[in-house]
C-alpha positions in Angstrom: 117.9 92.7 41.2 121.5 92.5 42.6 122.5 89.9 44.9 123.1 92.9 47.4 119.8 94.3 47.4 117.8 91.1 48.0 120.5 89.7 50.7 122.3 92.6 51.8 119.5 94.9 52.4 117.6 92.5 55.1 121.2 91.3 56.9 121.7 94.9 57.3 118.1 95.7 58.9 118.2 92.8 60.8 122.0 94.4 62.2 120.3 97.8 62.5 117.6 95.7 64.8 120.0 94.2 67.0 122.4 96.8 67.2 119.5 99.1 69.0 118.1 96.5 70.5 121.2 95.3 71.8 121.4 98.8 74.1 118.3 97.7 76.0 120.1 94.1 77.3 122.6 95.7 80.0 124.2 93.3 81.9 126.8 93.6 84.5 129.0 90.9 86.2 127.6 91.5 89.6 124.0 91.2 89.1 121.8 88.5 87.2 117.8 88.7 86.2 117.7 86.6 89.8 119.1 89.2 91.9 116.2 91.9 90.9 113.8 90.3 93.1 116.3 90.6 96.6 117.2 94.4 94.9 113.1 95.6 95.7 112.5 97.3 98.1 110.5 95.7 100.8 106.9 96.5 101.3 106.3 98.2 105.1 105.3 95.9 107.7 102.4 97.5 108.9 99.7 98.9 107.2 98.4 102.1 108.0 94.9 101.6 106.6 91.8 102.5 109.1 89.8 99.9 110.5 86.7 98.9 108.4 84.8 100.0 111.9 86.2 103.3 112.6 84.5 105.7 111.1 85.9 109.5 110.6 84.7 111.9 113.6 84.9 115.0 111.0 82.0 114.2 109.2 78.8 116.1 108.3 75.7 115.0 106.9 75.5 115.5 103.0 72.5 117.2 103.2 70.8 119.0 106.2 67.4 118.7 107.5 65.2 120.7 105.4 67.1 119.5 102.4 66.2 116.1 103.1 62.8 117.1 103.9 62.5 118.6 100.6 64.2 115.8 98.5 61.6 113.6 99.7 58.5 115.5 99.2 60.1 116.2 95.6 60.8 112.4 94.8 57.1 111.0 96.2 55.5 114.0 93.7 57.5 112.6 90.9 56.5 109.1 92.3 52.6 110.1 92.5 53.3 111.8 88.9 54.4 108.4 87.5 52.0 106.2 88.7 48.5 108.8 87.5 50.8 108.8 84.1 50.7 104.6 84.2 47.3 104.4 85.1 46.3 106.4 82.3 48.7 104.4 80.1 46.8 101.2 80.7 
């Protein structure tokens, strides 16, 4: 091997590196890595979040009546169905 290939080939990847890394370090003369913290914008002084309390007066009820009605005769049939199944289990 030539003295180029085992030296030369790495110094010039290692330039490659910091040349295209160098593009992502901007600095100008005005600013420093301190002064991005004054640059943010402030967060708004009040908070327009809802109460924990206050509840939306648009609401309606998931289900009405005689869903309801029927959801729970349907669950305590599949309850009654589970517990005869159990009992014959044991």
């Amino acid at each position: 091997m030539s003295v180029f290939s085992r030296i030369g080939i790495p110094c010039a990847a290692l330039l490659a590196m910091s040349v295209s890394l160098g593009g992502c370090i901007t600095s100008s003369a005005n600013s420093s890595l301190m002064d991005a913290r004054a640059e943010a914008p402030k967060p708004p002084a009040s908070r327009s979040y809802m109460a924990v309390e206050d509840i939306p007066s648009d609401r309606t009820p998931a289900l009405t009546a005689d869903e309801q009605s029927k959801l729970k005769k349907e669950l305590n049939a599949v309850r009654d169905r589970q517990k005869a199944a159990a009992k014959a289990q044991n």
